[in-house]
N, C-alpha and C positions, 0 to 999 in steps of 0.2 A: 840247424844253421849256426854256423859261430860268427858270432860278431864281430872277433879278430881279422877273420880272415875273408870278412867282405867290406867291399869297396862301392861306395856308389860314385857313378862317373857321370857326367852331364859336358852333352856338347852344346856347345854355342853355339845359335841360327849366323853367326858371321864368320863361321869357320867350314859349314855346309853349305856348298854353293851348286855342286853338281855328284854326279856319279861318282869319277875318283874321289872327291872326299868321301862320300858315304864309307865307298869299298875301303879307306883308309882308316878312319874310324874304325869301323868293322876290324881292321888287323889289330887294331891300338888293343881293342877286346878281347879279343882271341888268344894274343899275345900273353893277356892276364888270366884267361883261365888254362892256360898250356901249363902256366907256374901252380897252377891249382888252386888260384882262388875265385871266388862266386862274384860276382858282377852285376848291379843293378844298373840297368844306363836308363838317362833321363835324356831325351833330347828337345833340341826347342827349332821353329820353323824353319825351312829352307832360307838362306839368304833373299831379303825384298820381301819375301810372300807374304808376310804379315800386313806389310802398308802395302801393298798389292791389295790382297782381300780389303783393307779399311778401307782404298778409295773406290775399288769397284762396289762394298756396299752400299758407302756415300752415296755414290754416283747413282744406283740404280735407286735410289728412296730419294735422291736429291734435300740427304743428308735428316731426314726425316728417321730414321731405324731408330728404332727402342734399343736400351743396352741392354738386355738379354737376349733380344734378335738377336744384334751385335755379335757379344760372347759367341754362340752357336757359330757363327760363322767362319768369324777368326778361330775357332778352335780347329778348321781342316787342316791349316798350316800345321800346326804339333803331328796332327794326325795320320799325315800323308808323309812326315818325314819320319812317324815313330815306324811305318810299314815297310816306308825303304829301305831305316837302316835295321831291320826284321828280318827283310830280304837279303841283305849282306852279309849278315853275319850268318844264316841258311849256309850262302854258299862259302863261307869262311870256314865251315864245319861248324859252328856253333847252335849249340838246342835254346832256341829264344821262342817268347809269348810276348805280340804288342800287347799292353796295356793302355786302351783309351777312356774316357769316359760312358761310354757304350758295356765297357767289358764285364764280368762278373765280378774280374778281380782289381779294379780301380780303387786305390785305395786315402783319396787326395778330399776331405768333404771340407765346403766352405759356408760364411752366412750367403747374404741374395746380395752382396755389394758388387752387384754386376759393373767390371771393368777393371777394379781393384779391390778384389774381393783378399777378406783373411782368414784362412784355415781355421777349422774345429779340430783342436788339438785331440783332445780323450777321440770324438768322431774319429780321427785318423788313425791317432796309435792303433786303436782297435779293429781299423781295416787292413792296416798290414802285417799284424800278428793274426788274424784271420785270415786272409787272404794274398800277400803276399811271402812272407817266411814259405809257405808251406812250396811256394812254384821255386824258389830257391833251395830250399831240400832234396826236391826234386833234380838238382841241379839244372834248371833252364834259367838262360837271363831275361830278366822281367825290362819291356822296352818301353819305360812309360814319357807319356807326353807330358814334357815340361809345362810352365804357364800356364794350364788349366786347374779348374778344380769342380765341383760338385755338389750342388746345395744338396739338403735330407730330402727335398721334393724331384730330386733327379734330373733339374737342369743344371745346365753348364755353364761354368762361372771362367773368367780369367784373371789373373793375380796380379796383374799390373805389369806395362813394358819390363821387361829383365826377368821377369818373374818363376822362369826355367831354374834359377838360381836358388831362391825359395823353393821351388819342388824338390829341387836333389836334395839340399840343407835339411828340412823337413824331413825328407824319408829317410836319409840318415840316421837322424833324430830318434825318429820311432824305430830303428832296426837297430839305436845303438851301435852303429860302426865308429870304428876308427878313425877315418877318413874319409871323406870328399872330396873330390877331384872333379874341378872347374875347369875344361879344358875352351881357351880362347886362342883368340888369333896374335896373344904377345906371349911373348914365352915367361911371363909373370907380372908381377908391380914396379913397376919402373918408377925410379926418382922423381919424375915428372913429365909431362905428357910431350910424347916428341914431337908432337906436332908444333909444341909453342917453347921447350926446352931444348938446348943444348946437349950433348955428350951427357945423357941419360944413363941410366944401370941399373941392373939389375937389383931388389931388394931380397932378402931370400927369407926373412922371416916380418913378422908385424901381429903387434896386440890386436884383439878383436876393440878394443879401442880407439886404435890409432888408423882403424879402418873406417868405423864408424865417422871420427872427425875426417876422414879423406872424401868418403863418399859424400857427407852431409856438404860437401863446399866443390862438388862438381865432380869428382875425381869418378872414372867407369870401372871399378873396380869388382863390387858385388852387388847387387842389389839390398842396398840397406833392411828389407823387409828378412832377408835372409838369415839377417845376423840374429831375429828373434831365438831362434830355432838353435844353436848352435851350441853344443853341450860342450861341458867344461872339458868331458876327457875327446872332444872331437878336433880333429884337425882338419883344415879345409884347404887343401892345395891346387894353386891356380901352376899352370902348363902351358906351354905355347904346344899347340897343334901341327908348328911345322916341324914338331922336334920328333913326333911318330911314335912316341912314348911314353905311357903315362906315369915312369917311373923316373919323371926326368925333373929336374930340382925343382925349377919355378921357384915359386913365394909361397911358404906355408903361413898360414894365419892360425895363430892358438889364443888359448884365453877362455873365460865363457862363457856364455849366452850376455848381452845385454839387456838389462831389463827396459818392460817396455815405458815406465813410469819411476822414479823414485827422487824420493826427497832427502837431501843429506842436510844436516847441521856443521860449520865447521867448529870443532872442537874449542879453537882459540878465538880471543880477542879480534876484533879485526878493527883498525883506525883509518880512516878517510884524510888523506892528505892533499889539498888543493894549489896548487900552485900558481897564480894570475898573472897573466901577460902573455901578446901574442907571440912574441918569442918563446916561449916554453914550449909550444907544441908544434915547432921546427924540430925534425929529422936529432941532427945534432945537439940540442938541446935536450930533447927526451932520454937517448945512450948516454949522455952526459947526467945527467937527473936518477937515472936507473942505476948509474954505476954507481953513485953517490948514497942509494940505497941499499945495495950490496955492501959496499964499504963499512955502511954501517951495521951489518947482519942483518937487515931487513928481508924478510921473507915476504914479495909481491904476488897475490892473491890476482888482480887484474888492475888493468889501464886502463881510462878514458879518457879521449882528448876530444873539442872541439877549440876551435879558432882564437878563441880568447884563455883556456886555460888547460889543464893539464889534470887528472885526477887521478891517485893512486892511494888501491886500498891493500894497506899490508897487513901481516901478522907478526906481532913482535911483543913482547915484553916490558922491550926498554925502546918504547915510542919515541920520548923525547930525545933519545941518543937518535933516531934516526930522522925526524925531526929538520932537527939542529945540523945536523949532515946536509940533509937537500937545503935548508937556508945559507949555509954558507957556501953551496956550490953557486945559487942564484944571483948572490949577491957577491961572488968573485968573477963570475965568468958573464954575467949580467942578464941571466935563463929567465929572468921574471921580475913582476914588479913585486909581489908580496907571496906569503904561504901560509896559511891556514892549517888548522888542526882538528880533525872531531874524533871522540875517544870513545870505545865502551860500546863497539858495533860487532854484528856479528851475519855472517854470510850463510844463506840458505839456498842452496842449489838443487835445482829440478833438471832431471836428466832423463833421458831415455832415446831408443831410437824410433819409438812415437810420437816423440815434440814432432819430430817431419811431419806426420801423416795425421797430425790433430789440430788442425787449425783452431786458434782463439785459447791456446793456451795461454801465451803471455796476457792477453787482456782477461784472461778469468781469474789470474794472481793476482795482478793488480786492486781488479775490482772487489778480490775478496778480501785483500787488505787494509785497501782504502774502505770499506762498509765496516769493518774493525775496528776504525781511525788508529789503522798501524802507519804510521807514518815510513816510508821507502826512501834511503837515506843514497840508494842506486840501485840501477835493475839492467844488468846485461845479457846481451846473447851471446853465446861462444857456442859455436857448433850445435853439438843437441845438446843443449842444455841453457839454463837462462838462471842468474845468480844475480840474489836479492840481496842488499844490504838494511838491517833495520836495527832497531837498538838493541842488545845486549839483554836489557829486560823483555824483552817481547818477544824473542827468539824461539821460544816452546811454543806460544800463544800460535803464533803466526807459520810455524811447521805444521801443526796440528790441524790449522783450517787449509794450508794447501794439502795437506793429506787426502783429511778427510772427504775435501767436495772435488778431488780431481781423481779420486780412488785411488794414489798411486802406494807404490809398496814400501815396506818402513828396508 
């Protein structure tokens, strides 16, 4: 197998609705191995059928079901669409093997977090270098069910709503491809969501970063869980499904794996500049205040406002030249009553795309600082990540114990 020249492709359950899509799907495949290259497809439920099964299980236990019942259940969805489009590509001319959780060759293993269950990474690599490479040598494409996965005791686990997305990302992962190809029902990442935006467009490329801050704040772009997975030299190209081709621009995402935990130091000084009065944190006031920052080469690290005052912690040098900037903006344009100074601080930021799916992280910084008596000079959330301000002496002290008791990676 060469890992140049395979592609793993994954449909989206809101793009399979009926027969023609299957059989269309199916051409989009076919299409790709006519060009000669090998093809893993991942597909995830029929359109409905997933909350279809949830309330008919509901219903029938009157909501009573264990989540591994559960799992078992909702797994028919994957498995009834990985057979149809098996049977599509059959008569597309194509040599395909469904792969479900039943199969020999399922190669997807998770722990027992029945519902939102996370992949055994080494478990997997080693089932797809065992058991799948070999049915792609063979050149047949392997038709595996999205969203599922498989404890070492043989039951059936699910990866959480979106989770089709994480399977493709994943096995890519382990096979080493190039590329991944998300194909959905918009024909990439648009500006913003048209349902609440205007005159929308097309994006055509995006950091696995810039993804991460989209998804963490609502955006349906990829399954955040996805982006664990997602190797430096991979690219992952989302497609619109109406375009019939999965060689068609879309939005590529590059960049590398986010990590799931890590703790950064910021190199420089950081000063806490307060600003008092409720005018300061009016609209016009703040761009006014900022620009005033700028002006004086101030580098703004983050902002906090609430109702009586305005806070801004920067990185600078020459404090008091910027300072002295925001004072006489206040005190010309009348932004505030007074401005404050605290000097000799320094920012320690915790990031990953596990802040999501870890509850009680921000209260176990806290607590482990406060048991320290490290005093928190500020403590924000931005997207995934949450940044601590503490004094300048204490900086090492206070990275080292959120390392240490959160495990996360240096």
């Amino acid at each position: 197998m060469s890992a140049d020249n395979t592609i793993v492709v994954k449909f989206g359950g809101s793009i399979l609705s009926n027969s023609e899509d299957i059989i269309n799907a199916a051409r989009m495949v076919a299409a790709e191995i006519e060009k000669g290259r090998d093809v893993v497809v991942v597909v995830s439920a029929l359109k409905g059928a997933t909350d279809q099964l949830l309330r008919l299980a509901e219903g029938a236990t009157e909501g009573t079901i264990g989540s591994a019942e559960l799992d078992e259940i909702l797994s028919m969805g994957e498995r009834i669409a990985a057979r149809l489009m098996g049977t599509a590509l059959k008569s597309a001319g194509v040599k395909s093997l469904v792969v479900d959780p039943y199969s020999e060759y399922w190669p997807i293993f998770t722990n027992e977090h029945f519902g939102n269950a996370n992949p055994l990474v080494l478990e997997t690599k080693s089932a797809v270098k065992e058991k799948l490479i070999p049915l792609i040598e063979k050149r047949l494409v392997p038709v595996i069910c999205g969203f599922l996965g498989k404890t070492p005791k043989g039951q059936i686990t699910t990866l959480g709503r979106g989770g089709s997305d994480t399977s493709a990302v994943l096995i890519g992962n382990c096979l080493g491809v190039k590329e991944v190809i998300l194909v959905k029902d918009v024909e990439g990442v648009l500006t913003g969501d048209p349902d609440l935006v205007e005159s929308t467009a097309l994006i055509k490329s995006l950091d696995t970063e810039e993804v991460a801050r989209l998804t963490s704040t609502g955006a349906k772009i990829i399954h955040p869980k996805a982006l664990w997975f997602k190797s430096r030299d991979m690219q992952i190209r989302i497609v619109g499904f109406k375009n019939g081709d999965l060689s068609a621009v879309g939005t590529v995402i590059t960049g590398s794996e986010l990590p799931e935990l890590e703790v950064l130091v910021d190199e420089n000084h950081v000063s806490m500049i307060t600003i008092v009065g409720e005018e300061a944190a009016k609209p016009e006031a703040v761009f006014s205040i900022l620009s005033a920052v700028r002006g004086a080469n101030g580098r703004i690290l983050s902002v906090a406002m609430e109702p009586l005052s305005l806070i801004l912690y920067i990185s600078d040098e020459d404090t008091r030249k910027v300072v002295n900037s925001v004072h006489r903006k206040i005190r010309e344009e009348g932004l505030g009553k007074a401005v404050s100074l605290f000097e000799n601080l320094s920012m320690i930021t915790v990031k990953g795309v596990n802040l999501e799916t870890s509850p009680g992280i921000l209260d176990s910084v806290t607590d482990l600082l406060g048991k320290a008596k490290i005093n928190i000079f500020g403590i924000l959330t931005i997207s995934s990540s949450i940044r601590v301000f503490v004094s300048w002496e204490e900086k090492e002290k206070a990275a080292e114990l959120i390392k240490t008791n959160l495990e996360v990676k240096d």
